[in-house]
N, CA, C and O atoms as a MOPAC input file, in Angstrom:
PM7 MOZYME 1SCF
protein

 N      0.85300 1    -1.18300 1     0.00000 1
 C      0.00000 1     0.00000 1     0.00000 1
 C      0.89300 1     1.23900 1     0.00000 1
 O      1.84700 1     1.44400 1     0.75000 1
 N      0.44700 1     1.98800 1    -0.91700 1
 C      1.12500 1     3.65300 1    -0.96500 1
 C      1.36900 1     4.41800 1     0.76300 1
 O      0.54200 1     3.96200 1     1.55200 1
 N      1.97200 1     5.06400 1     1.15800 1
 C      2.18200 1     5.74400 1     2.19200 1
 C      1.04900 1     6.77700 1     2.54500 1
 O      1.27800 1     7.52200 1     1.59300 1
 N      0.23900 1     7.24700 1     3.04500 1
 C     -0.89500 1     7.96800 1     3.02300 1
 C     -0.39700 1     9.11000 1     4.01600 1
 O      0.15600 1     9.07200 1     5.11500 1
 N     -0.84100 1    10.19800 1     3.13700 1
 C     -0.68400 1    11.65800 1     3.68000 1
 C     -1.52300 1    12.22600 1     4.34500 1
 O     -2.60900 1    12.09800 1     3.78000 1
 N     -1.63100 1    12.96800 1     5.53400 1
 C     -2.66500 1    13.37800 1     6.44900 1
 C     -3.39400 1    14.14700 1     5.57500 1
 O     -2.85100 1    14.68300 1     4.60800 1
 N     -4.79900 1    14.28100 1     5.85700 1
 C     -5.57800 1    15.09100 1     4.78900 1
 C     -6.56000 1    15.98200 1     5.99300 1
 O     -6.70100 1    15.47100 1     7.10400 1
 N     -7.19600 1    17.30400 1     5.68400 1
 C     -7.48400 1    18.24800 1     6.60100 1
 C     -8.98200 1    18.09200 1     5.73800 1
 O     -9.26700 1    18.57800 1     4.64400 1
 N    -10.02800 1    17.02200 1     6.86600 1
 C    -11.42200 1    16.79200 1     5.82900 1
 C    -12.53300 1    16.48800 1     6.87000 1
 O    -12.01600 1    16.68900 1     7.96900 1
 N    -13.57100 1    16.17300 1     6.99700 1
 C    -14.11300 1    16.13100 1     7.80500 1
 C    -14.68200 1    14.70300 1     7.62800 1
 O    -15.35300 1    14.06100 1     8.43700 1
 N    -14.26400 1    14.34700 1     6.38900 1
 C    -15.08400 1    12.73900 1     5.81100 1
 C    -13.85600 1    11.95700 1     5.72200 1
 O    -13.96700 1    10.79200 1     6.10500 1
 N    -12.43800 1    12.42100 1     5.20500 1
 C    -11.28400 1    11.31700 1     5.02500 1
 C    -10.14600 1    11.59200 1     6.13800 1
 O    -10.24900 1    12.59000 1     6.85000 1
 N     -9.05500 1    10.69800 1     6.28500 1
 C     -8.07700 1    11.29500 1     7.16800 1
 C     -7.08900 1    11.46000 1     6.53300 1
 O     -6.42900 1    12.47900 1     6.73700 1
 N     -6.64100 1    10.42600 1     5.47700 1
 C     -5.47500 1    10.31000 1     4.55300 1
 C     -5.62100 1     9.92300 1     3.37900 1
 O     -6.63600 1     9.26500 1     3.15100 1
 N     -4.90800 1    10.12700 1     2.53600 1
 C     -4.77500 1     9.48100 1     1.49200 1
 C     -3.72300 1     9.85100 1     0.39700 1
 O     -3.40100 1    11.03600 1     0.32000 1
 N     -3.07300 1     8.81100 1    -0.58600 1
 C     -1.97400 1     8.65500 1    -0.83000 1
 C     -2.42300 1     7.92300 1    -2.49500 1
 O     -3.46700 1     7.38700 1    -2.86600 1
 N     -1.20300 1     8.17800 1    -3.17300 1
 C     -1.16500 1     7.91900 1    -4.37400 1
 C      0.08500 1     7.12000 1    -5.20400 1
 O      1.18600 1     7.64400 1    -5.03100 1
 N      0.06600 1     6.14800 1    -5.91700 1
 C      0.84200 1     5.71600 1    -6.62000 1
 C      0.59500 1     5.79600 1    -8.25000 1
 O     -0.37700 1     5.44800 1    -8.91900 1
 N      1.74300 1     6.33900 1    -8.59400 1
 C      1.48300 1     6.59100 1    -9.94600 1
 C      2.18500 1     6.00000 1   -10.99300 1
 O      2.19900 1     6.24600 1   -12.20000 1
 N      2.92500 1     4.94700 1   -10.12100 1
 C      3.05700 1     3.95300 1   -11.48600 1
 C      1.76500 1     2.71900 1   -11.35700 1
 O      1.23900 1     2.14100 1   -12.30800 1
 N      1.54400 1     2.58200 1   -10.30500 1
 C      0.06500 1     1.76300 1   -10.59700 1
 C     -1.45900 1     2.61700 1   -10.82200 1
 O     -2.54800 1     2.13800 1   -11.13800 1
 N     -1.12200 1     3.93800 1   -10.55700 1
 C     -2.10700 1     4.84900 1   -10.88000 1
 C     -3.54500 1     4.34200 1    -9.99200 1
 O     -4.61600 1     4.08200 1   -10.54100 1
 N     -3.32200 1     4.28200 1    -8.69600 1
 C     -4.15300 1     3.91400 1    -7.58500 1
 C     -4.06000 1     5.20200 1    -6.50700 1
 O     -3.05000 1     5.89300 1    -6.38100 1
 N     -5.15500 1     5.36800 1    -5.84800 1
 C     -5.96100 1     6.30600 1    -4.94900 1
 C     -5.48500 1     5.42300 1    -3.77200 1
 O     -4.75900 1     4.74300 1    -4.49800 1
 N     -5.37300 1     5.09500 1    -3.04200 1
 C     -5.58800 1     5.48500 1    -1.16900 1
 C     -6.58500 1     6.32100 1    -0.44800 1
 O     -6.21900 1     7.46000 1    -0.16000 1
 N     -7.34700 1     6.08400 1    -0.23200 1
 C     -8.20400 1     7.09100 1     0.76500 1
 C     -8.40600 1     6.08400 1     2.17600 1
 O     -8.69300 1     4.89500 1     2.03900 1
 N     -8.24800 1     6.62200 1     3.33700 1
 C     -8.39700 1     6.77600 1     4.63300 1
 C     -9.44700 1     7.55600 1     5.04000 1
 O     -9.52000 1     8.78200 1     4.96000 1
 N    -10.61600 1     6.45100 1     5.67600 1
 C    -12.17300 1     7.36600 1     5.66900 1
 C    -11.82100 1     7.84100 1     7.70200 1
 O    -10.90700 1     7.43100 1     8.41900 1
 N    -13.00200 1     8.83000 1     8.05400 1
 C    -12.64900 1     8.91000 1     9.62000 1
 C    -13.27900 1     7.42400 1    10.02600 1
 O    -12.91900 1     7.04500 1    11.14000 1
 N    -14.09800 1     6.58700 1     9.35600 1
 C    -14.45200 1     5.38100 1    10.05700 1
 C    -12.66900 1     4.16200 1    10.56400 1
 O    -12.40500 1     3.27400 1    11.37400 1
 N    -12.09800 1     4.76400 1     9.69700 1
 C    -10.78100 1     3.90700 1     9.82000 1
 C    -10.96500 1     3.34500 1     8.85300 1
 O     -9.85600 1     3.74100 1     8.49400 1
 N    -11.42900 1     2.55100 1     7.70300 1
 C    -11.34300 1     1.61800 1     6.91000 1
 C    -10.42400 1     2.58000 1     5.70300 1
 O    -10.02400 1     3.72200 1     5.92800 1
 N    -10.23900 1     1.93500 1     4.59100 1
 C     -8.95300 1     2.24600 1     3.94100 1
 C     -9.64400 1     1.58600 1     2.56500 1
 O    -10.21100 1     0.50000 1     2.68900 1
 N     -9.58500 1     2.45200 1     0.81800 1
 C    -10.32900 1     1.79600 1     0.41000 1
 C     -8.71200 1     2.27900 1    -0.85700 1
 O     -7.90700 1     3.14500 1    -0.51700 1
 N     -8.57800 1     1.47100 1    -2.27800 1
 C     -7.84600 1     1.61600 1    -3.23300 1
 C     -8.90000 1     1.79300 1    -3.99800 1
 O     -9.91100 1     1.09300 1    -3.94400 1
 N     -8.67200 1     3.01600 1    -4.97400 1
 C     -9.15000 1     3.67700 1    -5.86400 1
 C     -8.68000 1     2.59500 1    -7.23200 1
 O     -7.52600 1     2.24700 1    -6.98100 1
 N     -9.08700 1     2.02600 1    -8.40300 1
 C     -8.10700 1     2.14000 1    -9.67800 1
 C     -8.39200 1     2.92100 1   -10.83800 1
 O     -9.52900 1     3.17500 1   -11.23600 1
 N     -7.16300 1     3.34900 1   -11.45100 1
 C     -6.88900 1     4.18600 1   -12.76000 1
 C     -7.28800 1     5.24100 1   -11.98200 1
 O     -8.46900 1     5.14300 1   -11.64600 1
 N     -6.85800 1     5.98400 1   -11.67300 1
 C     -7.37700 1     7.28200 1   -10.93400 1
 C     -5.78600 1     8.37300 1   -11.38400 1
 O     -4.61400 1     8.51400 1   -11.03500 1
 N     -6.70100 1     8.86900 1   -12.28000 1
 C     -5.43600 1     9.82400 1   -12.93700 1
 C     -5.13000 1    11.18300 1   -12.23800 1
 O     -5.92800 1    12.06900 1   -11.93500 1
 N     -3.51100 1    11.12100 1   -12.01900 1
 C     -3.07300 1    12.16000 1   -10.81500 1
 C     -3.34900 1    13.22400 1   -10.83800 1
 O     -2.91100 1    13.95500 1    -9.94900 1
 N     -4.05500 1    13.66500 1   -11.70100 1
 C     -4.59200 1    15.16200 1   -11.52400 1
 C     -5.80700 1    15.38200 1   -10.57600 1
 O     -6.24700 1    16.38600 1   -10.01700 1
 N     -6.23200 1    13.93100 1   -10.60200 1
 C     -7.69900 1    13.90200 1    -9.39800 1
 C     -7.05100 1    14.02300 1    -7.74000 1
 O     -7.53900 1    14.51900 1    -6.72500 1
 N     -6.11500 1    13.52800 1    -7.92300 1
 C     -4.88200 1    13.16900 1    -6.68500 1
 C     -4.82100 1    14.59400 1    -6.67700 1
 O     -5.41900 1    15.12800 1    -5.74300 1
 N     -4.15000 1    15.45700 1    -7.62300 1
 C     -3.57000 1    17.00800 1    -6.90600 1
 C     -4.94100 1    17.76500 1    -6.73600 1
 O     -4.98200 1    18.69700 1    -5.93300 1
 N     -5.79700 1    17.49700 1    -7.27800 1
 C     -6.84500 1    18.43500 1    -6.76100 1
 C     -7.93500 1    17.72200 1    -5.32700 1
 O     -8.72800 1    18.37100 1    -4.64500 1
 N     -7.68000 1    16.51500 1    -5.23500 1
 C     -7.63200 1    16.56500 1    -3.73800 1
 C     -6.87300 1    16.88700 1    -2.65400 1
 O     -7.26800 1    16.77600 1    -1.49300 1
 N     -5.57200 1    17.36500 1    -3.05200 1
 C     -4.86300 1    17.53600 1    -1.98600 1
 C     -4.88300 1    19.39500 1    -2.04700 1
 O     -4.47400 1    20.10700 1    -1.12900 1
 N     -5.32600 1    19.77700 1    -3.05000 1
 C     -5.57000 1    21.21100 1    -3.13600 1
 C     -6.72700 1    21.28100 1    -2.76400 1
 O     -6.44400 1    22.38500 1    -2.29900 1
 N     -8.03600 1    21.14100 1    -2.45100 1
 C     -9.23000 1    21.40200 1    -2.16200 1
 C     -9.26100 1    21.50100 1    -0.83000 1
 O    -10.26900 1    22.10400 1    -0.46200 1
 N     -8.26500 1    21.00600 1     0.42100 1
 C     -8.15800 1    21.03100 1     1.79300 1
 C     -8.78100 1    22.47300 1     2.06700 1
 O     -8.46500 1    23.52700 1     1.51500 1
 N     -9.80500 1    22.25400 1     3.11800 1
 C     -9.96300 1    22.07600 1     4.10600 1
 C    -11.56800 1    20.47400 1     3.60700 1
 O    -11.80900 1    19.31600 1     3.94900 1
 N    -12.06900 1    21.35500 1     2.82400 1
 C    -13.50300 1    20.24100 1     2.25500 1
 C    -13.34900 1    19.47400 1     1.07500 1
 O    -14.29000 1    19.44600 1     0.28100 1
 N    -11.72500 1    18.49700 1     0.70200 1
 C    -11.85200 1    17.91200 1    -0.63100 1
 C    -12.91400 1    16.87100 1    -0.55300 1
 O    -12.81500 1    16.46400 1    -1.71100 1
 N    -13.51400 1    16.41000 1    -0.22000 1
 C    -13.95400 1    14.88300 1    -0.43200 1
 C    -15.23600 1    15.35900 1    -0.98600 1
 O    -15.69600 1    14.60100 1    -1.84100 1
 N    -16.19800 1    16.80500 1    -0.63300 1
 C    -17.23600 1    17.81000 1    -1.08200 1
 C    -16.71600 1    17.73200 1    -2.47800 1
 O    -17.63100 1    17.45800 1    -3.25500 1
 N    -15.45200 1    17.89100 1    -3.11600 1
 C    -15.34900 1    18.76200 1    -4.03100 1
 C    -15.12300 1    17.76500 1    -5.37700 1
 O    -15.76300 1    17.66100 1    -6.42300 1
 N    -14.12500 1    17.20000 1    -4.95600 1
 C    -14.27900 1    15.38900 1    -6.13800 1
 C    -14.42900 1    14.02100 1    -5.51800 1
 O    -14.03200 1    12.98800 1    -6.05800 1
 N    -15.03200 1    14.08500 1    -4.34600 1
 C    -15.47700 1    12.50500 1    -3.56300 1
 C    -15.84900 1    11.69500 1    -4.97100 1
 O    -15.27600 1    10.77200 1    -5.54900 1
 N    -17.48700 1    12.70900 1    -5.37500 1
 C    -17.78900 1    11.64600 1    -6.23800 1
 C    -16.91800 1    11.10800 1    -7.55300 1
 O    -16.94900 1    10.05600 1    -8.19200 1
 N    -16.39400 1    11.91300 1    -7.62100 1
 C    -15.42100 1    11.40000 1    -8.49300 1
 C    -14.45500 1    10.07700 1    -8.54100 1
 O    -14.38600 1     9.13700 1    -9.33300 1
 N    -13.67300 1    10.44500 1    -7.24000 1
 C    -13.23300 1     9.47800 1    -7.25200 1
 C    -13.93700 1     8.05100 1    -6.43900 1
 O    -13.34700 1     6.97100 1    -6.47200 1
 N    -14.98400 1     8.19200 1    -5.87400 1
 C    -15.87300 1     7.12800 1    -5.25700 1
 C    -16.12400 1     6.24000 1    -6.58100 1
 O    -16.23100 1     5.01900 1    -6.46700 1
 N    -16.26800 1     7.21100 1    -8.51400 1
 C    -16.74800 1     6.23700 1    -9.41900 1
 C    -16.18800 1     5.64100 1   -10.29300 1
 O    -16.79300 1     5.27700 1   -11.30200 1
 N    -14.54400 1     5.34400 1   -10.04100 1
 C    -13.67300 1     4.40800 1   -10.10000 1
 C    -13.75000 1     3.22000 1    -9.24300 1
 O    -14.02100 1     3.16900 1    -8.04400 1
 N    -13.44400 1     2.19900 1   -10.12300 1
 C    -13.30500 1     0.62000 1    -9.53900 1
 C    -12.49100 1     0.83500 1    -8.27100 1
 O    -11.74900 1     1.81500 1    -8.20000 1
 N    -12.59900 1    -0.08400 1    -7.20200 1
 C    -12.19900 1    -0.12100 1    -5.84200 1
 C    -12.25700 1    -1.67800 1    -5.22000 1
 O    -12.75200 1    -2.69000 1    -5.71700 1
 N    -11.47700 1    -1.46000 1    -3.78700 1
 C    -11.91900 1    -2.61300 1    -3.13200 1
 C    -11.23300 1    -1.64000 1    -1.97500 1
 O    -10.65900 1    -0.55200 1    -2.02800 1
 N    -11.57200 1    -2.55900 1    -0.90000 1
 C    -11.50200 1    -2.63100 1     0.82000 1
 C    -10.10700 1    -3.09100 1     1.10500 1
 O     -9.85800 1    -4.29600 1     1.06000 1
 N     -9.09800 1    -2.13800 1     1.41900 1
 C     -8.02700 1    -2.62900 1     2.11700 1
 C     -7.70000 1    -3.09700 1     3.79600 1
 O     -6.92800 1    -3.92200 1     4.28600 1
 N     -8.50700 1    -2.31500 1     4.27000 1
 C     -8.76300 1    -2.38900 1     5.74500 1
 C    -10.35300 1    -1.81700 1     6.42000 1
 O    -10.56700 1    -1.87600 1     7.63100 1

């Protein structure tokens, strides 16, 4: 799993990106941990630019990429 970066959100805590597998990381406040796929890094920098409310701003976005449950 990618290294996950603290995130300033009221819905996620972290989340982290790899861009040679081009996978999402998100860290919800429930604790669970979900992998995004194909999630192209520009969705990545504009979540980490949208802080203080990103998950408001492209959640759905990236919620409608393929996924599974890491933790």
């Amino acid at each position: 799993m990618v290294e996950l970066r603290p995130i300033q959100s009221d819905a996620i805590t972290a989340a982290g990106y790899d861009g040679t597998r081009r996978t999402l990381a998100v860290r919800y406040e429930s604790g669970a941990v979900y992998e995004y796929f194909d999630v192209d890094p520009e969705l990545y920098d504009e979540l980490l630019g949208a802080q203080p409310h990103p998950w408001s701003r492209v959640g759905e976005r990236v919620k409608s990429h393929r996924f599974r449950q890491l933790e």
